[in-house]
Each structure stands twice: as C-alpha cells, then as structure tokens.
Backbone as numpy.savetxt, mean C-alpha at the origin, in Angstrom:
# Nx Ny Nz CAx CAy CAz Cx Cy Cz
-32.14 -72.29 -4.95 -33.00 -71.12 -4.95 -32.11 -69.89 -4.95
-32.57 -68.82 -5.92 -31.83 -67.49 -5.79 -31.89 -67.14 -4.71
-31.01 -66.24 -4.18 -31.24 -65.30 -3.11 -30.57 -63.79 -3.27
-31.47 -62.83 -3.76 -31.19 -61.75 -3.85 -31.08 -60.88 -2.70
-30.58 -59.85 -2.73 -29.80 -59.26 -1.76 -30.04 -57.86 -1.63
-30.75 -57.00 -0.94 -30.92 -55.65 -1.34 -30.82 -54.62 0.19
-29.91 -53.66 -0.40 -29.62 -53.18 1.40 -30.65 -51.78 1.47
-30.99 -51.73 2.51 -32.40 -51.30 2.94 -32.19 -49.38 2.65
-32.93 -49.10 2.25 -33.03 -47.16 2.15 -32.59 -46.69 3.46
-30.97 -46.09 2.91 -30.56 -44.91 4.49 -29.81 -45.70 5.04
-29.19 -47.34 4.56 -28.33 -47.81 5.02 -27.12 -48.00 4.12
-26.10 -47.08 4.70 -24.56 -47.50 3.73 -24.05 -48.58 3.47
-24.00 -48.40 2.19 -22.79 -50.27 1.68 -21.58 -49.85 1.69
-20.83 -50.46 0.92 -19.66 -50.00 0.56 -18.78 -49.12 -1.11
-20.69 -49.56 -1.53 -20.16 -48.43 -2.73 -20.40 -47.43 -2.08
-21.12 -47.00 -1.19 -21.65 -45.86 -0.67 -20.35 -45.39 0.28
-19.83 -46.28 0.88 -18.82 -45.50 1.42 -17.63 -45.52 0.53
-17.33 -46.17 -0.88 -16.25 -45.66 -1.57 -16.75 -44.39 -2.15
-17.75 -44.17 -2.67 -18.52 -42.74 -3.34 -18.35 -41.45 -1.83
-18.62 -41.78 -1.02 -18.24 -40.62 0.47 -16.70 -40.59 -0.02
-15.85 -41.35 0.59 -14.47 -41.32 0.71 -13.91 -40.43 -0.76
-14.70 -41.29 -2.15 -14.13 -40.33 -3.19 -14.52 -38.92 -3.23
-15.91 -38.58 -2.76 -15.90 -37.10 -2.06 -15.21 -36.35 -1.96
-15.09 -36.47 -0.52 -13.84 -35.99 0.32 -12.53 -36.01 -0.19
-12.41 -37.05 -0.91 -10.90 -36.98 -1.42 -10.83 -35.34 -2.57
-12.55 -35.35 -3.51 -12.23 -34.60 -4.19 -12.29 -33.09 -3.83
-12.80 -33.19 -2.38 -12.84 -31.71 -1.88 -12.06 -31.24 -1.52
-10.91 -32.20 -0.87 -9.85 -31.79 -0.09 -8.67 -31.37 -1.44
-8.80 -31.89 -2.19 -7.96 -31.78 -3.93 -8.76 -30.46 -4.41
-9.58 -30.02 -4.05 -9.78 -28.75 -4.83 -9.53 -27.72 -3.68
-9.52 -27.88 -2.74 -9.21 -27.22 -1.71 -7.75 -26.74 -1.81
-6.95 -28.01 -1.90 -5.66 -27.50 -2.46 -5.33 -26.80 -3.78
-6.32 -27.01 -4.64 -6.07 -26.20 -5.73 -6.18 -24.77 -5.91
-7.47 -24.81 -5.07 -7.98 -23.45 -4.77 -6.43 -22.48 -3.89
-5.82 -23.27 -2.75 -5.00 -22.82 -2.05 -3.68 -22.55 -2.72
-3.92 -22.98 -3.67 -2.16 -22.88 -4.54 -2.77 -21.48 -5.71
-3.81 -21.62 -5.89 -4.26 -20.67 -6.99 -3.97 -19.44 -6.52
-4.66 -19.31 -4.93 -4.57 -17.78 -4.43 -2.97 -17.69 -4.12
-2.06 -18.59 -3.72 -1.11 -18.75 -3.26 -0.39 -17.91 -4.59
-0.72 -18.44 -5.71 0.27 -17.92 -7.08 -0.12 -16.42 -7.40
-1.41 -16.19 -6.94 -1.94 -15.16 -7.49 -1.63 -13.75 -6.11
-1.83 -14.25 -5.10 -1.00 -12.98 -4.10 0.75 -13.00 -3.81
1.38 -14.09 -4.48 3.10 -14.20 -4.75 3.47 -13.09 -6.16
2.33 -13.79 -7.60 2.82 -12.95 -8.72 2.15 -12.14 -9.66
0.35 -12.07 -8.91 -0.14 -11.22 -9.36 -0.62 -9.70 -7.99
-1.28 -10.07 -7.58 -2.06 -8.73 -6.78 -2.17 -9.09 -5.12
-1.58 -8.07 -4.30 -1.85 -8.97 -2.80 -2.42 -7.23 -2.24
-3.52 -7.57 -1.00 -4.11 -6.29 -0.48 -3.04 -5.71 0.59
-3.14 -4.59 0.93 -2.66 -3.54 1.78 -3.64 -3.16 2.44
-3.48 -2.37 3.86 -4.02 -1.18 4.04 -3.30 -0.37 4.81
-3.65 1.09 4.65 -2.65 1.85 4.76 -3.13 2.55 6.28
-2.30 2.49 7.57 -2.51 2.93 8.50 -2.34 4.52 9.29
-1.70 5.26 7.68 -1.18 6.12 8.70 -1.53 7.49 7.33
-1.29 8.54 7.88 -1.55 10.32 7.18 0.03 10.48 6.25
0.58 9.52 5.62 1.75 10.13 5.47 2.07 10.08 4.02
0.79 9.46 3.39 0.77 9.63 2.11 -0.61 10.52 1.62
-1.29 11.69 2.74 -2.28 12.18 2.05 -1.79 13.01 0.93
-2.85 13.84 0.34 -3.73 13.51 0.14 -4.32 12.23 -0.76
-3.26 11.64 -1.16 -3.49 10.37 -2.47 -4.12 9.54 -1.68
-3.42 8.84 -0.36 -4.05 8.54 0.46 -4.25 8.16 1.73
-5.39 8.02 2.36 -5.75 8.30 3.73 -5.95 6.73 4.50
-5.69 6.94 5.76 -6.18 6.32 6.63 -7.24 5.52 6.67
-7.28 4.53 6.50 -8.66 3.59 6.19 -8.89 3.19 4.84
-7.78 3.54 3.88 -7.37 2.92 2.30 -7.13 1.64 2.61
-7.73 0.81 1.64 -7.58 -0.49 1.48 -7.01 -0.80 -0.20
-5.97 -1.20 -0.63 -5.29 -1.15 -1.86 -5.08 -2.69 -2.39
-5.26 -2.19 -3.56 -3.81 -3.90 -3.78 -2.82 -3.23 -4.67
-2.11 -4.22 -4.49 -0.42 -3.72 -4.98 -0.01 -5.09 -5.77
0.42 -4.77 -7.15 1.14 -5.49 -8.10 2.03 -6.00 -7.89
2.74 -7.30 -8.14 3.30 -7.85 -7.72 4.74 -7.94 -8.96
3.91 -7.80 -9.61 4.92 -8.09 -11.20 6.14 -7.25 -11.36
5.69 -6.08 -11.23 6.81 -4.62 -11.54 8.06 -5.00 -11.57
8.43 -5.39 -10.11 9.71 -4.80 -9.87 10.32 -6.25 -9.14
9.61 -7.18 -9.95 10.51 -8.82 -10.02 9.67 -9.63 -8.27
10.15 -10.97 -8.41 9.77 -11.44 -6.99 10.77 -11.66 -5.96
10.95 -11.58 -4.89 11.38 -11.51 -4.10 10.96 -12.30 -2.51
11.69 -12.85 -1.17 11.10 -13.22 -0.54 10.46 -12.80 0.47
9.81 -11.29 -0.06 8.98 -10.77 0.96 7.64 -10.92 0.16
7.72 -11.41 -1.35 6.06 -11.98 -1.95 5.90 -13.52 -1.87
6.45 -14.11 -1.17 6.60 -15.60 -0.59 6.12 -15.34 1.20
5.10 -16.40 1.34 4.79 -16.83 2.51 6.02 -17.09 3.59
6.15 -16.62 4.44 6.76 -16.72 5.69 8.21 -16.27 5.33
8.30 -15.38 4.02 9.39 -14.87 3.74 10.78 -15.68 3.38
10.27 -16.84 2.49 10.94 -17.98 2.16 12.73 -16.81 1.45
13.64 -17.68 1.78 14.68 -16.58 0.90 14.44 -17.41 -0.58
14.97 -16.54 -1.60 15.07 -16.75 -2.99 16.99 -16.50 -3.31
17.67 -17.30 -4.21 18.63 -16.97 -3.87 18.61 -16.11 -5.46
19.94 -15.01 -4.85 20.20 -13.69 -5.84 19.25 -12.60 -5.63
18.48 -12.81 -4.39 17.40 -11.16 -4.00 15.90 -11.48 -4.80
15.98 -10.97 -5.88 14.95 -11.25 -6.52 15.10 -11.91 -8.23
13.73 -12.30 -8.63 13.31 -13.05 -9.65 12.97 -12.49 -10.50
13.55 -11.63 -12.04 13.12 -11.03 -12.96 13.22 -9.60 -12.31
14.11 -9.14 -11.87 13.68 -7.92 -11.27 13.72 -6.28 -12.15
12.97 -5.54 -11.63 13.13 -4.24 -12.36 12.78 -3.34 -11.34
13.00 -2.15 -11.60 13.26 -0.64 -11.12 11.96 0.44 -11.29
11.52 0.59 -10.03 10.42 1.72 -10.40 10.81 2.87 -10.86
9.85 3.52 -11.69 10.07 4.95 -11.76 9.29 5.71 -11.20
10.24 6.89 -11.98 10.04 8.01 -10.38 8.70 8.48 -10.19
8.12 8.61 -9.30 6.38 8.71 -8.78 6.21 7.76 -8.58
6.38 6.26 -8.59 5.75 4.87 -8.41 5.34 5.35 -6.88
3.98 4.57 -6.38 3.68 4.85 -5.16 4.02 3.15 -5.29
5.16 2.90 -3.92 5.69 1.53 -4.03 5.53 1.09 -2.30
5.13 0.01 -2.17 5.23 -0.98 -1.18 6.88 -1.91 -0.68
6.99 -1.47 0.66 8.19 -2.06 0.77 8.56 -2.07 2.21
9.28 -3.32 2.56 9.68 -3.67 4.20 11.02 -2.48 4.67
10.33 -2.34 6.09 11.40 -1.18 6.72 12.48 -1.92 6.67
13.39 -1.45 6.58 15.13 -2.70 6.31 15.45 -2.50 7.84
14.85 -2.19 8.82 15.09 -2.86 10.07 13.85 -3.48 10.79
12.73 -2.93 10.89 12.06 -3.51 11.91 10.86 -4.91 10.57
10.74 -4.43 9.74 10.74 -5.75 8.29 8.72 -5.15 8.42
8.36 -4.30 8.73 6.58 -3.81 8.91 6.84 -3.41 7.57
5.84 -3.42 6.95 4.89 -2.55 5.10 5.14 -1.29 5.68
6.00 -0.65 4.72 5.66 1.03 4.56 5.38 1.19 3.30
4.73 2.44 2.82 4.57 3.26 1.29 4.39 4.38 1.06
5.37 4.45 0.08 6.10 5.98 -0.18 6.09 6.26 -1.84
6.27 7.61 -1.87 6.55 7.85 -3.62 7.87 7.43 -3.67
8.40 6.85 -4.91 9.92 6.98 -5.37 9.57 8.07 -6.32
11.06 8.91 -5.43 11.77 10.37 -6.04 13.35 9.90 -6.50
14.36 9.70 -5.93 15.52 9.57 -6.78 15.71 7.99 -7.20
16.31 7.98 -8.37 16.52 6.16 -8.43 18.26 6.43 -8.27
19.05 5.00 -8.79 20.25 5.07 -8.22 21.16 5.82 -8.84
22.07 6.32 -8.39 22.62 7.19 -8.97 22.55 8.84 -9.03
21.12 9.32 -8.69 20.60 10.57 -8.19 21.35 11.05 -7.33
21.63 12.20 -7.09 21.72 13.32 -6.56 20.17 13.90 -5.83
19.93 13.88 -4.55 19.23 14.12 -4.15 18.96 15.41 -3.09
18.36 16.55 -2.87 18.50 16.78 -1.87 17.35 17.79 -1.73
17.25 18.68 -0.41 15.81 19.68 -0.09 16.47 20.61 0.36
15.46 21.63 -0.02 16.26 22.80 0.35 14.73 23.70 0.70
14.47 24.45 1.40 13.08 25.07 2.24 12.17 24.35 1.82
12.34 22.85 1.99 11.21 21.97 1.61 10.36 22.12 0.49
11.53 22.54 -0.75 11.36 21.95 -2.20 12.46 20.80 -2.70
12.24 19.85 -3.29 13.10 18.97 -3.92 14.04 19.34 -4.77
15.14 18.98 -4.35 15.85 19.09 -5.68 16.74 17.87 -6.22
16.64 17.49 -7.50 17.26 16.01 -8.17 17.82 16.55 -9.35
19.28 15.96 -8.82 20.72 16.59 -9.73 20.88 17.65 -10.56
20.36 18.63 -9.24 20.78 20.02 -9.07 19.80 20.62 -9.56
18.81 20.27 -9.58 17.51 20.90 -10.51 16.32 20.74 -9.53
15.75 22.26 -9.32 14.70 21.89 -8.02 13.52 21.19 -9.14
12.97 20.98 -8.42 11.61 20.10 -9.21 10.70 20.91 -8.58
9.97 21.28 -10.22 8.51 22.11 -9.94 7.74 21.73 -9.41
7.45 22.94 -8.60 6.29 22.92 -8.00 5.29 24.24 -7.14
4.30 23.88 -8.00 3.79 25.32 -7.81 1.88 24.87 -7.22
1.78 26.09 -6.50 0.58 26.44 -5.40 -0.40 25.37 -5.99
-1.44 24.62 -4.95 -2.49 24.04 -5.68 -3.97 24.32 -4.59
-4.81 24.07 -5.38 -5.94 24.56 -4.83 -5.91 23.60 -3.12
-6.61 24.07 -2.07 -6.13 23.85 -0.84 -6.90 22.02 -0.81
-6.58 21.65 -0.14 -7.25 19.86 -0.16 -8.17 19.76 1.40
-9.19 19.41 1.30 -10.29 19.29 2.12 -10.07 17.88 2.88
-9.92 17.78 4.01 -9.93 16.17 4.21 -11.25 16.25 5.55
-12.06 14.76 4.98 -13.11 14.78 6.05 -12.39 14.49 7.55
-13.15 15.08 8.46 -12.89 14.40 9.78 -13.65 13.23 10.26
-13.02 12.47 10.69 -14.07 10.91 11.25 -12.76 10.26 11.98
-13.38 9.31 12.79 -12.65 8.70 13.73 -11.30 8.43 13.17
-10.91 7.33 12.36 -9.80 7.60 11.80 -8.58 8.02 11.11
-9.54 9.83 11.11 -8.32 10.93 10.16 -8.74 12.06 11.01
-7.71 12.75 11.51 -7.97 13.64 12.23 -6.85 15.02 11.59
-6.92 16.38 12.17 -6.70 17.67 11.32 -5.52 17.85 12.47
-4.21 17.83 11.73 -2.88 17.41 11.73 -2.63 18.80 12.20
-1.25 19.16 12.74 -0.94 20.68 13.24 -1.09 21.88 11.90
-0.82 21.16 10.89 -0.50 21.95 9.71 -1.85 22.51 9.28
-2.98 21.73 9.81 -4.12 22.02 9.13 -5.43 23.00 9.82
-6.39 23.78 9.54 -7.86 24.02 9.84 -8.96 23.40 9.46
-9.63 23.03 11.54 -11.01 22.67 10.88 -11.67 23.49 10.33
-13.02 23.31 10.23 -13.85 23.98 9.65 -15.28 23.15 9.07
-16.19 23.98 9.08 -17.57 22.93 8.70 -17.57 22.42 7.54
-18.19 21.29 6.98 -18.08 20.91 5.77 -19.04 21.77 4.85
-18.79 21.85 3.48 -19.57 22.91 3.01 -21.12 22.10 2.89
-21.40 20.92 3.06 -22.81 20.79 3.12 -22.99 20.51 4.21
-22.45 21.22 5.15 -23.08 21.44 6.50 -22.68 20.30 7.17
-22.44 19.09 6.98 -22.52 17.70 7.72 -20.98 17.38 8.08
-20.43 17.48 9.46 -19.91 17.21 10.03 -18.31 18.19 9.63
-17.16 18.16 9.98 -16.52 18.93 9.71 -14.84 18.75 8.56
-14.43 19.50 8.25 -13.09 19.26 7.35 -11.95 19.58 7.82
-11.05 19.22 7.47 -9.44 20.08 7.73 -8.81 20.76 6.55
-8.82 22.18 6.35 -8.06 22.32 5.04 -6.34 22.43 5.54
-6.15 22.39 4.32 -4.41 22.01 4.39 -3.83 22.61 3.11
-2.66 23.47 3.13 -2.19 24.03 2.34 -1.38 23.01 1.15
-1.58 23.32 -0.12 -1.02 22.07 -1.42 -0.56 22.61 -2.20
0.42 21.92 -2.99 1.22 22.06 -3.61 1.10 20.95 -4.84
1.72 20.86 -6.32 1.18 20.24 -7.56 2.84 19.92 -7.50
3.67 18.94 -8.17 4.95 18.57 -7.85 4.67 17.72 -9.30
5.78 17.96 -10.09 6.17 17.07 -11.27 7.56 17.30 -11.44
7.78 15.20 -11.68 9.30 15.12 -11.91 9.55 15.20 -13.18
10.72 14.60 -13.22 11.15 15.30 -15.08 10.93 14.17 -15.94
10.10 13.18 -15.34 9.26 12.12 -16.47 7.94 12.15 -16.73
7.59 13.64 -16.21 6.39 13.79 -16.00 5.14 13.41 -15.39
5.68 13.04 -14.55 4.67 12.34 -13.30 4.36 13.88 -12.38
3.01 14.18 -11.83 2.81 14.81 -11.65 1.72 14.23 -10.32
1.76 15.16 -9.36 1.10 14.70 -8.04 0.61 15.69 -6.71
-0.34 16.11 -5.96 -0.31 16.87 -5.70 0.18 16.67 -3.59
0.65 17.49 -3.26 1.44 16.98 -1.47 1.47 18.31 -0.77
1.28 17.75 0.30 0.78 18.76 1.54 1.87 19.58 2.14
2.01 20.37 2.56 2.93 21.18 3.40 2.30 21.86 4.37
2.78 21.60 5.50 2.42 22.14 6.90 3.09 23.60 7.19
4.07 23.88 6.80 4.91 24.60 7.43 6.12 24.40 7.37
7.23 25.31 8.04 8.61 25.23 8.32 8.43 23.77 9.33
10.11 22.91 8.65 10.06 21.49 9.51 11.37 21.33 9.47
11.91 20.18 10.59 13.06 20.00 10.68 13.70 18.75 9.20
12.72 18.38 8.43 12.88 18.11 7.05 12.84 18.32 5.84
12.72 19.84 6.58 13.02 20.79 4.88 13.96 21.21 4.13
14.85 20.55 5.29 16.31 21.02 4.64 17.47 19.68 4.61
17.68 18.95 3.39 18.73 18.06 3.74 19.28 17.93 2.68
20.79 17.75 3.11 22.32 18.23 2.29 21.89 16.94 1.35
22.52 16.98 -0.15 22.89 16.44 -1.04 23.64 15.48 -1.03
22.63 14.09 -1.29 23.17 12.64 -0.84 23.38 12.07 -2.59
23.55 11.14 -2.69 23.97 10.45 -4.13 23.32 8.92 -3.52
22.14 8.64 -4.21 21.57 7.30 -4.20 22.04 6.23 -4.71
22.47 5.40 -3.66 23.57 4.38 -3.60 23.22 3.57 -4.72
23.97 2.67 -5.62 23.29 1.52 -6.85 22.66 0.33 -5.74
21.78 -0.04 -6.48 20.73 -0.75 -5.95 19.63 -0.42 -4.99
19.00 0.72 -4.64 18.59 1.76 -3.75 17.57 2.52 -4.23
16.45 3.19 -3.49 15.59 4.70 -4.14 16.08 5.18 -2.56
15.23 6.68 -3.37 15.45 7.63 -2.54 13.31 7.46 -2.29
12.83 7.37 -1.35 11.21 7.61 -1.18 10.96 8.83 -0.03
10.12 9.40 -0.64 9.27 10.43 0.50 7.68 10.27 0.61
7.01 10.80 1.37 5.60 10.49 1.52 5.15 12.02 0.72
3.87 12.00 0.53 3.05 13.02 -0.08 3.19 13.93 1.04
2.98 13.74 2.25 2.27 14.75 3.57 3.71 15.01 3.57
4.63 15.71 3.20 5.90 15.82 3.39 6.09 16.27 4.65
5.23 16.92 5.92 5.58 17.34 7.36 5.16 16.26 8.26
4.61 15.01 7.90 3.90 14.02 8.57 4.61 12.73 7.88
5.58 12.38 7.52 6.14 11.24 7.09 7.91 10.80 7.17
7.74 9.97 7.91 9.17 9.18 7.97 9.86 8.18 7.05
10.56 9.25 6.17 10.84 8.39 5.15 12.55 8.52 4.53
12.79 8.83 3.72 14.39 8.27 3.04 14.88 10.06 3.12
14.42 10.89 4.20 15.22 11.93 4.71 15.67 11.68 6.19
15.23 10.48 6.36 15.88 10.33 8.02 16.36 8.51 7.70
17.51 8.43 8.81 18.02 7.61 8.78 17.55 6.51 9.33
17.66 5.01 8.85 16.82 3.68 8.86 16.77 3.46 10.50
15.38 3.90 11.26 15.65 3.17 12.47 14.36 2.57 12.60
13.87 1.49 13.48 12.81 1.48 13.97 11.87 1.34 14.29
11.13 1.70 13.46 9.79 2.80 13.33 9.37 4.19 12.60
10.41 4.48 12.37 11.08 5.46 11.95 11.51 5.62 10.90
12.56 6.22 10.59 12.75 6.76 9.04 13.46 5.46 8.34
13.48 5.42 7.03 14.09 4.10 6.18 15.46 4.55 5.23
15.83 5.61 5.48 17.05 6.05 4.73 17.10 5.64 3.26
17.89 5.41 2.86 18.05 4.60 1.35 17.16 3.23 1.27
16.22 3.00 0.36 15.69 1.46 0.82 16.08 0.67 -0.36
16.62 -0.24 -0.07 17.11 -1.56 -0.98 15.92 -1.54 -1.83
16.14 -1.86 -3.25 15.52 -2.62 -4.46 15.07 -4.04 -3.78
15.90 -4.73 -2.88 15.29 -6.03 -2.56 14.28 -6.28 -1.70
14.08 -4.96 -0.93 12.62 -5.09 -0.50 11.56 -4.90 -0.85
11.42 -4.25 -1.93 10.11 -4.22 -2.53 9.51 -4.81 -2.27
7.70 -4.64 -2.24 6.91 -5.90 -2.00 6.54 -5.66 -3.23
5.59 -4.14 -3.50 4.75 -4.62 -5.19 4.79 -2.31 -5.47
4.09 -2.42 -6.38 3.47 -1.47 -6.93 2.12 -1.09 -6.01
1.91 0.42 -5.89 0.39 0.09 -5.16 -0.44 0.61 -6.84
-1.77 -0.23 -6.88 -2.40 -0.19 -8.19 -3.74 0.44 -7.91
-4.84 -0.41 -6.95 -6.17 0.81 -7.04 -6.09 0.58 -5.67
-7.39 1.49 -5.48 -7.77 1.04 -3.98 -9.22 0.30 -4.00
-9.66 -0.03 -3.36 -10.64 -1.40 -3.29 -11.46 -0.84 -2.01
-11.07 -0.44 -1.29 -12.01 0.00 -0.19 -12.04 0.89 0.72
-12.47 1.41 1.22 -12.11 2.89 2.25 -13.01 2.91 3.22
-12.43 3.05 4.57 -13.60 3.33 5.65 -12.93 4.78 6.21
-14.37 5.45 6.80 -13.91 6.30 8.15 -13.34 5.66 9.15
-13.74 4.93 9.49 -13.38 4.48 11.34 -14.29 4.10 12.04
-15.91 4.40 11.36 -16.64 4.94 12.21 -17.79 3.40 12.21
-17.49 2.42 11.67 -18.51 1.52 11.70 -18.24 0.12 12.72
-18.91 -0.57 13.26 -19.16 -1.20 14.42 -18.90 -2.26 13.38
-17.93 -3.21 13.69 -17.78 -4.86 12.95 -18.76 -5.62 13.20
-19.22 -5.70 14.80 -20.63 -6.26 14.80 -22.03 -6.03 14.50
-22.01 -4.84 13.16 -23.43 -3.91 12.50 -23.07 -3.82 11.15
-22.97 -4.91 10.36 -23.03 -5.17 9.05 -23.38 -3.66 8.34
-24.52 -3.77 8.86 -25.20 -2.45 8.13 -23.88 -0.91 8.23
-23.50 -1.30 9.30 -22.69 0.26 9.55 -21.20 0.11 8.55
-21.15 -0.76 8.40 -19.77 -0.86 7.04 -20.24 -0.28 5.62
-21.37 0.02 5.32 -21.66 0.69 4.02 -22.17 1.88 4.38
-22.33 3.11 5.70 -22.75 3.91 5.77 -20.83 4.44 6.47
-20.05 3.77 6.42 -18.54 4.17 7.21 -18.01 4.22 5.60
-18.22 3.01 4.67 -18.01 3.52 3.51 -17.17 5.04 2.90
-15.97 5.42 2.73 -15.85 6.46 1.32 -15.98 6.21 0.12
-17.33 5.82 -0.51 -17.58 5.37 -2.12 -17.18 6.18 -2.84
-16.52 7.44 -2.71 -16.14 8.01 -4.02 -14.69 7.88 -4.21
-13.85 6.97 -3.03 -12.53 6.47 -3.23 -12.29 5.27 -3.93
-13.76 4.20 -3.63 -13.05 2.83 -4.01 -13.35 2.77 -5.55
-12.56 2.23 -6.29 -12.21 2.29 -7.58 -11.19 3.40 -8.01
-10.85 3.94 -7.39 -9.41 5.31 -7.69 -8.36 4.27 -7.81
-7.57 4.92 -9.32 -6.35 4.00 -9.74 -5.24 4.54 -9.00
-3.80 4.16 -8.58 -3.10 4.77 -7.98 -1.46 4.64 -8.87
C-alpha cells in the first residue's frame, strides 16, 4: 500500500528551512553589498560635513550641512575608514586652486577644519592692514554691500557686528561690514571684516612645496594658515596630504532652534533658501 506523506499547514520541513537559511544568507550578502557600495562611494565619491563654527561666514554658517568631493585632490588615508595609511600619501593626487573651499585634518590635533585656499606652493604670501597680498601684488578688493546674518540659537552677532530688527519685522539680524575679494584666476568671493586685528598684519612667508596657504572668509573670527599649527588653533602651512575632499553643495541648514524629539520642529528650524547652494 502507498503511503503518502504530507506535512501539515504552518509546519516547517526542511525545504522550508533550506528556503529560510537561503534568505538570510541573501540578506546578509546584500547587506554587504550595500556596505561596500556606501563604503566606495563616501572613500571616492561624496562624504557629508557639517560645519560648526562662524569662520567661514558669510559662504557659510553654523548649522551648514555639506558634502565634499572626494575626487579632486587624489585619495588619501583620511578618505579611508579608521584612517587606514596608503603608502606614498595619496592616490592620483592633485592640487586645489586658489578659492577651493577645501576640507582638511588639523596636522596636530587630526579634527575637520575648512578654509579657502589662497597661496599654493611656491607663493609668496602675506597681509598687510588686513588686505592680502600674493607675490607682491595686493589682491583686490573692494567695499561690498553689508551681509545680514539671522540671529537664532546657533549664530550669534560677533564683536565686529550690529543687531538690529529684521526688515520683516520677525526676529532680529547682525549686519557686518563686507568686502568682494578676487584672486588672479578669477575666483571671486565675498568676506567679512570686523575691524583692526592682531591678524592683519603678517610678514611675507613663501609656501613650502607640498603645502597651501588657507584663510577663512570671517577673516577676524578664524584660525587659520596666519597662525602657527597648534591645537585647536591655527594650522600654519597645511600639507597636500591632508586633504579630505572639496566642499561641493550644501544639503541642509538648521538654526539651532528645533527639538530632535519634534519631528515637526526640523522643517520650521529649516534655512530652505540655503539647501541646494553650490559651493
């Protein structure tokens, strides 16, 4: 006599548990794929930033969220996870030019800073009543209409600056005196001046080979390649081998002012007329 065999609805066999097991096998395989994809794509295409501090206003502010290119200026092992070394510095490498707003590790304490590159190697660099000058030639720069920055929890109106109400009445501004600055490749940009500073004046250095010279936009509010590498503090000459990337757009912008636990308050903290600005 036959005896057929049939396993009951809702009870596993063993095709049923080779079909689970091949599952899992295939989730955990795309999982890794997925993890190597982003892995390739924040090493040699685009990885995010955000920028913590006033020292690149007015381009940009406090609560900028960016990504930065990875390609530019070659790879290196500060676009590798846990800062793997690469031997010879970097991979395909190249040289920003001058205006690049560039991403790059303090060469002592190893934190993200970002700055304009002003001299590349070989420059002659120096300031004189806190105008630039590059190999012997001040670089223009003439008056610009004054720059408005909102006030909100995370940007506040710097010594250099006046509050004042916003012109549609709602909440208040800081104006700040500006200036329009173009180098001699024609990059053109506009940067803040506070006043007389103890960095308005520095003697004529020669930018070492392999090296930029970087300053921030807020030129009275930034620690950068006019003070010497300490810290926290200023970065003096910064190696080509630290680069991390290019900064390219920005992607997102808050005030300060929204509660992480009020969904809703992240699109009313929102600056929508920043995100999508190319940089």
């Amino acid at each position: 006599m036959d005896v057929k065999t049939q396993s009951l609805e809702g009870t596993p066999t063993a095709a049923d548990g080779a079909r689970t097991g091949d599952s899992w096998g295939s989730f955990a395989w795309f999982l890794v794929k997925l993890l190597a994809l982003v892995l390739v794509f924040r090493t040699f295409v685009f990885s995010p930033f955000s920028i913590p501090s006033e020292s690149m206003l007015p381009r940009l502010m406090n609560g900028d969220y960016l990504l930065a290119a990875k390609w530019p200026y070659g790879i290196s092992r500060h676009s590798l996870p846990f800062d793997l070394a690469l031997p010879g510095g970097r991979l395909l490498p190249g040289t920003p030019a001058r205006g690049d707003i560039v991403i790059f590790k303090h060469p002592i304490d190893n934190r993200d800073y970002i700055k304009r590159v002003i001299g590349l190697p070989g420059d002659r660099v120096s300031v004189m009543d806190g105008q630039l000058v590059l190999n012997g030639v001040r670089v223009p720069r003439v008056p610009a209409a004054d720059v408005l920055v909102p006030l909100s929890p995370n940007t506040g109106c710097a010594w250099g600056g006046a509050a004042e109400p916003a012109a549609e009445g709602q909440g208040e501004v800081c104006r700040y005196k500006a200036f329009r600055e173009t180098l001699p490749n024609g990059r053109s940009y506009v940067t803040l001046d506070f006043g007389p500073w103890q960095a308005d004046a520095y003697s004529e250095r020669v930018v070492p080979p392999g090296t930029l010279f970087v300053i921030g936009d807020n030129r009275d509010s930034s620690m950068d390649s006019r003070f010497p590498a300490s810290a926290g503090e200023g970065v003096g000459f910064v190696s080509q081998d630290l680069l991390v990337g290019r900064a390219a757009v920005i992607v997102w912008s808050t005030d300060g002012s929204a509660d992480w636990l009020n969904p809703v308050s992240w699109f009313a903290a929102a600056r929508w007329d920043r995100i999508g600005t190319a940089l």
